[in-house]
Backbone as JSON Lines, residues from 0, in Angstrom:
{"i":0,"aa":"X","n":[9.69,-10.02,9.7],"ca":[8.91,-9.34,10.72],"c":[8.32,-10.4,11.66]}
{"i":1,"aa":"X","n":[8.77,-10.29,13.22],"ca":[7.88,-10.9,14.12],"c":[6.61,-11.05,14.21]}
{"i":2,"aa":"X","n":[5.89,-11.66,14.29],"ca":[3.99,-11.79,14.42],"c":[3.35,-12.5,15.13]}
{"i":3,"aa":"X","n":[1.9,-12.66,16.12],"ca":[1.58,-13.47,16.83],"c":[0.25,-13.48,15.93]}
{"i":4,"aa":"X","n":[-0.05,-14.54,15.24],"ca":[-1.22,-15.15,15.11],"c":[-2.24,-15.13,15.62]}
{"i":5,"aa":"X","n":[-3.25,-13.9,15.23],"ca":[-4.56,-14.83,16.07],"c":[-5.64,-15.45,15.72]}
{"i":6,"aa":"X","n":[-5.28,-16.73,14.69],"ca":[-5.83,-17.72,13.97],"c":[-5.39,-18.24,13.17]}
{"i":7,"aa":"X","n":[-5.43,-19.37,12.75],"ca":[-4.81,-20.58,12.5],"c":[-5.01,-19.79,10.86]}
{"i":8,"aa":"X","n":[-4.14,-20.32,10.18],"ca":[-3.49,-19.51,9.18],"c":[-3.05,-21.11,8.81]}
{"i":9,"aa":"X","n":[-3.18,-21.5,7.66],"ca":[-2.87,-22.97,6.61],"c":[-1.47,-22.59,5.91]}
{"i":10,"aa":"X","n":[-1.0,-23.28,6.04],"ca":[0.53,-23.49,5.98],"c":[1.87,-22.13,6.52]}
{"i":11,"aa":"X","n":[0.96,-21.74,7.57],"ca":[1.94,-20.92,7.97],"c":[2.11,-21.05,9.78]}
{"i":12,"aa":"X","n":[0.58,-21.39,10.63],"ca":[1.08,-21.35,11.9],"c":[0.04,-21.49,12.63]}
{"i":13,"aa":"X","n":[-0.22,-21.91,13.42],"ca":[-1.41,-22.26,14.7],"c":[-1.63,-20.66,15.33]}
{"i":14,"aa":"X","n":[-3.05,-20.82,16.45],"ca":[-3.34,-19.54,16.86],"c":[-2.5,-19.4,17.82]}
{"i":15,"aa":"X","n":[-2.11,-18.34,18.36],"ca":[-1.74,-17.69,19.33],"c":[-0.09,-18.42,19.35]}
{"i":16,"aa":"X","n":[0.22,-18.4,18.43],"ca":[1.92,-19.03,17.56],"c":[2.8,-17.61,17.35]}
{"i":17,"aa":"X","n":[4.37,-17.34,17.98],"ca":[4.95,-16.28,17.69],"c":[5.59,-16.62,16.12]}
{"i":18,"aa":"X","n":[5.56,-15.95,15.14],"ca":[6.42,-16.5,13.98],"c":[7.21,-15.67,13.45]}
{"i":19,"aa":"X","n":[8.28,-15.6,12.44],"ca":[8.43,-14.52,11.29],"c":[8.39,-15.03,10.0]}
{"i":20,"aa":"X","n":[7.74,-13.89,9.14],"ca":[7.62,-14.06,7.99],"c":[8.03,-12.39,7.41]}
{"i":21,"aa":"X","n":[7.95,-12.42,6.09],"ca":[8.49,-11.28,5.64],"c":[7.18,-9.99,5.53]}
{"i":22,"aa":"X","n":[8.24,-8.99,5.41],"ca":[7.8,-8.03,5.83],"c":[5.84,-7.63,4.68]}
{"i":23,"aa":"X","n":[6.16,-7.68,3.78],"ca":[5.35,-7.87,3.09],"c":[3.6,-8.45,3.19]}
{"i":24,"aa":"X","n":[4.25,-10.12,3.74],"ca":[2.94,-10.88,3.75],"c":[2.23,-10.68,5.03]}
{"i":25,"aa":"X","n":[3.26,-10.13,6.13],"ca":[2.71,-9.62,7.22],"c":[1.37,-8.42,7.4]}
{"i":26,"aa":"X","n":[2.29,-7.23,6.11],"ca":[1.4,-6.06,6.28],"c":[0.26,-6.11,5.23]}
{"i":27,"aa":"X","n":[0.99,-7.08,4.25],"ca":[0.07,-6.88,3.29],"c":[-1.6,-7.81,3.08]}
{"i":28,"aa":"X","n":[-1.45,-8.98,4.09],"ca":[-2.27,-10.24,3.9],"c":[-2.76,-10.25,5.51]}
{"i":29,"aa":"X","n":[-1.51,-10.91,6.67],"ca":[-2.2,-11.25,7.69],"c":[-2.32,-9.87,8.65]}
{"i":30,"aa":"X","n":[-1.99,-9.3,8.32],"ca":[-2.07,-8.02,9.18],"c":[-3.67,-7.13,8.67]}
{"i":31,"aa":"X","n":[-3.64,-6.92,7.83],"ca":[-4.75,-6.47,6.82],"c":[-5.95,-6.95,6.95]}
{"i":32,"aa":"X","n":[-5.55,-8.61,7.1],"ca":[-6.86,-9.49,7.01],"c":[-7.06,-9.39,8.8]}
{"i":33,"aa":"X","n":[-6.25,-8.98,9.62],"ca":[-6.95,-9.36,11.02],"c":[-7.06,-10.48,11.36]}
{"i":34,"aa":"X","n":[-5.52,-10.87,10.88],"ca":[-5.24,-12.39,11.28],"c":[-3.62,-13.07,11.85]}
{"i":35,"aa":"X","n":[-3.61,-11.4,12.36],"ca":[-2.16,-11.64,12.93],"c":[-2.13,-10.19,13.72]}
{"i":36,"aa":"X","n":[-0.88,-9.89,14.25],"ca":[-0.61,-8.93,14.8],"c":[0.89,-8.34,14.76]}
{"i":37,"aa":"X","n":[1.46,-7.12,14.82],"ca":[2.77,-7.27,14.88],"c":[3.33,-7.39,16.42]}
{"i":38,"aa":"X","n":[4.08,-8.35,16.49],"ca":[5.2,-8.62,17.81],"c":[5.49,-7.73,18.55]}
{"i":39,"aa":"X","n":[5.1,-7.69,19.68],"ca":[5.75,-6.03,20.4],"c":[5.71,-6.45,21.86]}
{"i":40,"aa":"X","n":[6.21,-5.97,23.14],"ca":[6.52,-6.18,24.18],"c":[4.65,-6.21,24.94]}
{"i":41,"aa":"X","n":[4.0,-5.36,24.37],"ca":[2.85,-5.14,24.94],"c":[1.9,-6.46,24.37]}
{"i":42,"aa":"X","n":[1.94,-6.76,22.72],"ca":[1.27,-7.71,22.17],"c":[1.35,-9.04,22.88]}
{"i":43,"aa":"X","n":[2.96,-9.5,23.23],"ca":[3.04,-10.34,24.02],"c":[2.3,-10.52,25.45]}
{"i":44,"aa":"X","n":[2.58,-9.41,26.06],"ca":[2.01,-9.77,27.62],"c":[0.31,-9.81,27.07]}
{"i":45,"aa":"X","n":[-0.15,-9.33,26.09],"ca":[-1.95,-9.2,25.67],"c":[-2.35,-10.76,25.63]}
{"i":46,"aa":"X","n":[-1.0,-11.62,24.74],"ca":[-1.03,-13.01,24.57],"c":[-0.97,-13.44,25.93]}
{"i":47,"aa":"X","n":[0.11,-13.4,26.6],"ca":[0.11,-14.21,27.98],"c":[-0.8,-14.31,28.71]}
{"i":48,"aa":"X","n":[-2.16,-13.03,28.68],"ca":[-2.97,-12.98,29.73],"c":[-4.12,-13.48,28.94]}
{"i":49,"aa":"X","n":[-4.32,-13.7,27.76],"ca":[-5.42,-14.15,27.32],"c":[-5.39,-15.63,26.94]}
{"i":50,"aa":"X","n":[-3.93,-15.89,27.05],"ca":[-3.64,-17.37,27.48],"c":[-4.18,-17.9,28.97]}
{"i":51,"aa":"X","n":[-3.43,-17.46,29.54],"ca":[-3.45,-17.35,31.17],"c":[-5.69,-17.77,31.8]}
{"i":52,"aa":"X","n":[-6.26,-16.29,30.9],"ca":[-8.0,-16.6,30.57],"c":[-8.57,-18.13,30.32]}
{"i":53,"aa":"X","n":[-7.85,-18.27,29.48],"ca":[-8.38,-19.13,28.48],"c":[-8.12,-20.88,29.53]}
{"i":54,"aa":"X","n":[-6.87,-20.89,30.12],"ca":[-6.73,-22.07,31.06],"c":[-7.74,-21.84,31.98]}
{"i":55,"aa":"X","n":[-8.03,-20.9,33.05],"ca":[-8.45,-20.59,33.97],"c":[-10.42,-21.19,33.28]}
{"i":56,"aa":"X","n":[-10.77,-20.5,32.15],"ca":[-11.75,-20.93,31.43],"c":[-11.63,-22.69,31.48]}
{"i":57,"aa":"X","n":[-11.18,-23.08,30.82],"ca":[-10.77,-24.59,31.07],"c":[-11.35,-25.78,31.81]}
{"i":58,"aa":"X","n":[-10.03,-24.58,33.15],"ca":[-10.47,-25.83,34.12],"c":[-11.8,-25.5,34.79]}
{"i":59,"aa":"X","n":[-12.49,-24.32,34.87],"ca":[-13.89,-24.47,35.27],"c":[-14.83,-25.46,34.72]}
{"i":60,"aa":"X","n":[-14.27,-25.65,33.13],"ca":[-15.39,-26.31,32.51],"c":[-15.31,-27.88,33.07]}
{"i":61,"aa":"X","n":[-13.1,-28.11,33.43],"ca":[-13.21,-29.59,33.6],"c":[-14.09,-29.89,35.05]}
{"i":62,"aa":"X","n":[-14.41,-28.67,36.02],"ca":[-14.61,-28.67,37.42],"c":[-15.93,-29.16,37.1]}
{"i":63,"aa":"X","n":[-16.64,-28.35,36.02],"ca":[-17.85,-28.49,36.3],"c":[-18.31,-30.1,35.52]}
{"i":64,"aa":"X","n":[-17.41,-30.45,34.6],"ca":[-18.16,-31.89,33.85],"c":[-17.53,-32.99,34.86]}
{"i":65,"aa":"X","n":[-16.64,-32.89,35.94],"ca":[-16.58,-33.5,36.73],"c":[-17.5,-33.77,38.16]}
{"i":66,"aa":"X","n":[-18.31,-32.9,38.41],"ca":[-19.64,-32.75,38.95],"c":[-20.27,-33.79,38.55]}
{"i":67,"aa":"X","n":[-20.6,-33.48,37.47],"ca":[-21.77,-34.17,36.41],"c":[-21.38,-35.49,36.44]}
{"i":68,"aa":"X","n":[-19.98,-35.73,36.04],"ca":[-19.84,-37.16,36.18],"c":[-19.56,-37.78,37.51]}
{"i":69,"aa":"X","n":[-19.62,-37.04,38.66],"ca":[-20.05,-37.87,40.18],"c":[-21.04,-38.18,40.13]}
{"i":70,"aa":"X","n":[-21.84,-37.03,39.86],"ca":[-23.56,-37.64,39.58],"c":[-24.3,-38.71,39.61]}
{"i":71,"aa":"X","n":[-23.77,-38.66,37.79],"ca":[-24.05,-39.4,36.8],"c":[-23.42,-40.9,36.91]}
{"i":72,"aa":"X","n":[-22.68,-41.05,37.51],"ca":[-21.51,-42.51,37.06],"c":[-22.18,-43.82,37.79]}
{"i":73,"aa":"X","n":[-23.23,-43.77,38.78],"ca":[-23.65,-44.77,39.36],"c":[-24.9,-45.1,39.22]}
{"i":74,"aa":"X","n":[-25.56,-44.49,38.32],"ca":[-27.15,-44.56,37.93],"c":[-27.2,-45.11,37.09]}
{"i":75,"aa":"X","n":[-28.44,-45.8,36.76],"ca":[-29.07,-46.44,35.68],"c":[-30.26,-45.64,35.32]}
{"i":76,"aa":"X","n":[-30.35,-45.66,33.78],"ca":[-31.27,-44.88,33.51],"c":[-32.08,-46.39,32.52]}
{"i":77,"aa":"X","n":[-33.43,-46.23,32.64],"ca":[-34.1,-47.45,32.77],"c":[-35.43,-46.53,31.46]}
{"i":78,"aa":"X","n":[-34.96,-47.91,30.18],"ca":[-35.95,-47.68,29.31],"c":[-37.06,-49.13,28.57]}
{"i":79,"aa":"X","n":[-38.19,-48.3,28.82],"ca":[-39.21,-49.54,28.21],"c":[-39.26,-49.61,26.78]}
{"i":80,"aa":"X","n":[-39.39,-50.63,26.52],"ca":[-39.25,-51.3,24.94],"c":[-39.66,-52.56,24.45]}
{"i":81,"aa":"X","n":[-40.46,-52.29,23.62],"ca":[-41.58,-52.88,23.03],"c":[-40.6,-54.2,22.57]}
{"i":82,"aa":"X","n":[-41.0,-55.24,22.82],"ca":[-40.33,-56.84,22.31],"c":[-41.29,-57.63,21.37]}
{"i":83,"aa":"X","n":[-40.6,-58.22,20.65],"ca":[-41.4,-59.77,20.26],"c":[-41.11,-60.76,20.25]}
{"i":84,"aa":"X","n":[-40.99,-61.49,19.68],"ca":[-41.04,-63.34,19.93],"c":[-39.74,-63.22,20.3]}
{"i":85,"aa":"X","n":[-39.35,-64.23,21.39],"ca":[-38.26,-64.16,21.91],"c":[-37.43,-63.21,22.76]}
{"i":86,"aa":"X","n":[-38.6,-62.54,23.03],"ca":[-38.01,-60.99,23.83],"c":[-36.97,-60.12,22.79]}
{"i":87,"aa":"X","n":[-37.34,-60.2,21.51],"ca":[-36.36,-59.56,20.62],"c":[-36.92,-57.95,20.64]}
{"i":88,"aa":"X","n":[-36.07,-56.74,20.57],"ca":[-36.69,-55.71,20.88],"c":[-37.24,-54.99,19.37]}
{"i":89,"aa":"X","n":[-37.96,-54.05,19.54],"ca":[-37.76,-53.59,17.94],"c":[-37.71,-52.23,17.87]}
{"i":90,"aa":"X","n":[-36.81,-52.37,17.19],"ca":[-35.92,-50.57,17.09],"c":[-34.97,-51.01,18.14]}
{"i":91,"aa":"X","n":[-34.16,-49.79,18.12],"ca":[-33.18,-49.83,19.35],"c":[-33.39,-48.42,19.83]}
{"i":92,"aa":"X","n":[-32.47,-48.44,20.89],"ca":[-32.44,-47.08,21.78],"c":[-31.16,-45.84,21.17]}
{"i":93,"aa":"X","n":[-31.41,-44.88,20.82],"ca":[-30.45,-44.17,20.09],"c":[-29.46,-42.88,21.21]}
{"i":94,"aa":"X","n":[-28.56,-42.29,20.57],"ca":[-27.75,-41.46,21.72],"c":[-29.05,-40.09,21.52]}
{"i":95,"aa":"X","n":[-29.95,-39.9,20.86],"ca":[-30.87,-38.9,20.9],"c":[-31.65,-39.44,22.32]}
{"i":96,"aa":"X","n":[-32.23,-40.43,22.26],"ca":[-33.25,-40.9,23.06],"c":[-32.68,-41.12,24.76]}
{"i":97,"aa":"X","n":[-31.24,-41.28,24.78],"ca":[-30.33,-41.39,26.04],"c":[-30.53,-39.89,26.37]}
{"i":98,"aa":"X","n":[-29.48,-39.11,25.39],"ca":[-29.66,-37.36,25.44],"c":[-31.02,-36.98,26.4]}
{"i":99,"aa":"X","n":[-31.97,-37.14,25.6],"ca":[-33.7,-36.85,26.5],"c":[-33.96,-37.28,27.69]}
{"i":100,"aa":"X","n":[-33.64,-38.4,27.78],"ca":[-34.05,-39.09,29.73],"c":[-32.7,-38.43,30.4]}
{"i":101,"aa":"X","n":[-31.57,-38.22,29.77],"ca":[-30.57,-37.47,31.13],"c":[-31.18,-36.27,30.64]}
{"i":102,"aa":"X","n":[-31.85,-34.93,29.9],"ca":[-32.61,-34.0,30.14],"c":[-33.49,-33.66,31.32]}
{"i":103,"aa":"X","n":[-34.23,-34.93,30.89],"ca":[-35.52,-35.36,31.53],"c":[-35.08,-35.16,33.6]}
{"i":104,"aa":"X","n":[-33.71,-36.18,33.2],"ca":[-32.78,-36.08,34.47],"c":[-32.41,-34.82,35.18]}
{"i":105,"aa":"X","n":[-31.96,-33.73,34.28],"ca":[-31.64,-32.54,34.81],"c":[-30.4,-32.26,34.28]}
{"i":106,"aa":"X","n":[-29.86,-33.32,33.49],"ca":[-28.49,-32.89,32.57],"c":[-29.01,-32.98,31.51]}
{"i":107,"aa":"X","n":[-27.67,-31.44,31.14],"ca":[-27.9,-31.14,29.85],"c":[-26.44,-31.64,29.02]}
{"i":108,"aa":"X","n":[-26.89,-32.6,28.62],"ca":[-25.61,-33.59,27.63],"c":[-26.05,-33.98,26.01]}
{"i":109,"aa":"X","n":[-25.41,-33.11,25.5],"ca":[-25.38,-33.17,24.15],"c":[-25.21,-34.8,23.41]}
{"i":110,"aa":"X","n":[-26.14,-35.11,22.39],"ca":[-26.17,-36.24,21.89],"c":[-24.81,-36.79,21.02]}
{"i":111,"aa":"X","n":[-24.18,-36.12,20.92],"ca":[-22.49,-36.06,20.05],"c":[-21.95,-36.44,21.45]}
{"i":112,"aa":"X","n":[-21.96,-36.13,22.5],"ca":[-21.23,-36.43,23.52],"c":[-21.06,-38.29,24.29]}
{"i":113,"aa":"X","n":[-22.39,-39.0,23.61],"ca":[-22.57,-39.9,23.66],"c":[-22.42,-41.05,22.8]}
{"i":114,"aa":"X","n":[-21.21,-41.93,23.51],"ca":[-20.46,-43.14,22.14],"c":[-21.05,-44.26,22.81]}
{"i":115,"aa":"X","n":[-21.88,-44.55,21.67],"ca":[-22.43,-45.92,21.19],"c":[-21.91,-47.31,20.57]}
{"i":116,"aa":"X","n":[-20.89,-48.31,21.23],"ca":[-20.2,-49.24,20.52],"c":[-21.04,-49.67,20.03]}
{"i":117,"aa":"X","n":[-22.4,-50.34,19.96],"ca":[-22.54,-51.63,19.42],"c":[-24.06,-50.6,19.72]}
{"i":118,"aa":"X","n":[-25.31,-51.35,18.96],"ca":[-26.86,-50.83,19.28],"c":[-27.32,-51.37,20.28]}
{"i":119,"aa":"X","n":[-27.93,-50.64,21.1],"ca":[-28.93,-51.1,22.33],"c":[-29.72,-51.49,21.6]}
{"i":120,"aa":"X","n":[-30.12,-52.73,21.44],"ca":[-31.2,-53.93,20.66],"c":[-31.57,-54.92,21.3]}
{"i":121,"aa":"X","n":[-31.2,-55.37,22.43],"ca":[-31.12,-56.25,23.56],"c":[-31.57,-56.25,24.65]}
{"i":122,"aa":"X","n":[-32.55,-56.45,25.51],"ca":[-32.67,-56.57,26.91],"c":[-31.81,-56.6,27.72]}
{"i":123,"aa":"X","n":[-31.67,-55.82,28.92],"ca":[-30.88,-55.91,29.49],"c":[-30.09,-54.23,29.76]}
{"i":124,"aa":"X","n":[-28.64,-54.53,30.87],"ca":[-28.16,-53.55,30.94],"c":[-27.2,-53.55,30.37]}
{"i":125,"aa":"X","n":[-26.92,-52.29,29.69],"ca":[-25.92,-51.52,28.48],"c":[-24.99,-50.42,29.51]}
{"i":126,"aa":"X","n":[-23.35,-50.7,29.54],"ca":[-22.88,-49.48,29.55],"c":[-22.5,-48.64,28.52]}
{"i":127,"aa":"X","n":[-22.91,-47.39,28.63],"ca":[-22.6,-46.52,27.63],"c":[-21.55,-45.34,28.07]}
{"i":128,"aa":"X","n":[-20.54,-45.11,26.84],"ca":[-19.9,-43.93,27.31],"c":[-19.66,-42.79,27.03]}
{"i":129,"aa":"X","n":[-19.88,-41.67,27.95],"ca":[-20.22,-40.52,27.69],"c":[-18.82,-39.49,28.07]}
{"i":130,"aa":"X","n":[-18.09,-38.78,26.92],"ca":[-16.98,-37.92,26.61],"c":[-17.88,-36.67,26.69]}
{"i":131,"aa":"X","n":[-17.54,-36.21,27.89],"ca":[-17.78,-34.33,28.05],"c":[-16.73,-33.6,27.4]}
{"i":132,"aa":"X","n":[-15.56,-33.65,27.53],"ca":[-13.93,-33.25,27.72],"c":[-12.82,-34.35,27.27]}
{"i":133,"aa":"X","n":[-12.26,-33.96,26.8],"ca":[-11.12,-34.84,26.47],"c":[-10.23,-35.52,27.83]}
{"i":134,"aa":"X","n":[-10.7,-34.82,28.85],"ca":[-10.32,-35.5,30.07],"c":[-11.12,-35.7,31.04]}
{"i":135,"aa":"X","n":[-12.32,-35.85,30.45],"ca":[-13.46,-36.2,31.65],"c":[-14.45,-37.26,31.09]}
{"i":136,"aa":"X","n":[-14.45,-38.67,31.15],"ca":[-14.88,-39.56,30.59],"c":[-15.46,-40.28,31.74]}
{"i":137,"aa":"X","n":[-16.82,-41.21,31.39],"ca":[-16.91,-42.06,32.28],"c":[-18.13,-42.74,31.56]}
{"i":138,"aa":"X","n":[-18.54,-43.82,32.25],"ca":[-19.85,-44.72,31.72],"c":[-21.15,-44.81,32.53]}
{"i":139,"aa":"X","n":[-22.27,-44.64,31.83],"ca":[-23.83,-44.72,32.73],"c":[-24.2,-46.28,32.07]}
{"i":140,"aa":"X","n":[-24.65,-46.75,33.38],"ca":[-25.99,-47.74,32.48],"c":[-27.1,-47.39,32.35]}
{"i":141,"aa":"X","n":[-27.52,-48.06,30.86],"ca":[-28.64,-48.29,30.46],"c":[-29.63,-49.29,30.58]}
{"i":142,"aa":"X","n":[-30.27,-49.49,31.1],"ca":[-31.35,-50.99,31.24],"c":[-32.19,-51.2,30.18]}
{"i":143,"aa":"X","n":[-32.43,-51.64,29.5],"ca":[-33.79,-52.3,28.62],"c":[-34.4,-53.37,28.95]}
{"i":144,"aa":"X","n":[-35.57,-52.72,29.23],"ca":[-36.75,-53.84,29.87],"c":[-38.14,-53.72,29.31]}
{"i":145,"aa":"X","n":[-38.73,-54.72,29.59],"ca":[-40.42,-55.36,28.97],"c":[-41.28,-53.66,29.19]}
């Protein structure tokens, strides 16, 4: 029996995947469970257009984190921090504490979104880089100063 998936199903097929399997595990498991559908001329075009959604969804999101990163890509965001002997800092600056001053900024950028190579522990300016999208990447600086 033909079937379109609509969810990823472990060792049988990705979402929105046309497959066949037998008649059985169809009606009896993924069909039952509301985790498949049977194949039909109409099911298909239901897939195509909720495919079709789902890009259109997409690229708004890439439109809009590309905004953000015109913005964002030429600023420095400038943090004070307590030093001692030797201008050594103490503590460092974390992707929570970045997260808050671009808040503070008017973006709303999730702290997971922000990769940290090495610790801001240092005086000075830090680029950091910030993944919205798997295709929308770019770097802010950070300053640490007295």
């Amino acid at each position: 029996m033909k079937i379109i998936l609509l969810k990823d199903v472990r060792k049988v097929g990705k979402k929105d995947q046309i497959i066949e399997v037998s008649d059985g595990y169809a009606n009896n498991y993924l069909i039952k469970n509301k985790l498949a559908v049977p194949y039909s001329k109409k099911s298909k075009q239901v897939l195509d257009e909720e495919i079709d959604i789902r890009k259109k969804e997409e690229l708004k999101k890439i439109n809009e984190f590309n905004e953000i990163k015109k913005s964002l890509e030429n600023k420095i965001f400038n943090f004070k921090v307590k030093t001692g002997n030797q201008d050594k800092v103490f503590g460092k600056i974390s992707t929570k504490q970045i997260a808050m001053e671009l808040k503070k900024q008017g973006y709303d950028i999730d702290k997971k979104c922000i990769n940290l190579d090495n610790d801001l522990d240092v005086l000075g300016v830090h680029e950091v880089l910030i993944i919205l999208h798997k295709e929308v990447k770019f770097k802010i600086r950070v300053n640490l100063s007295k």
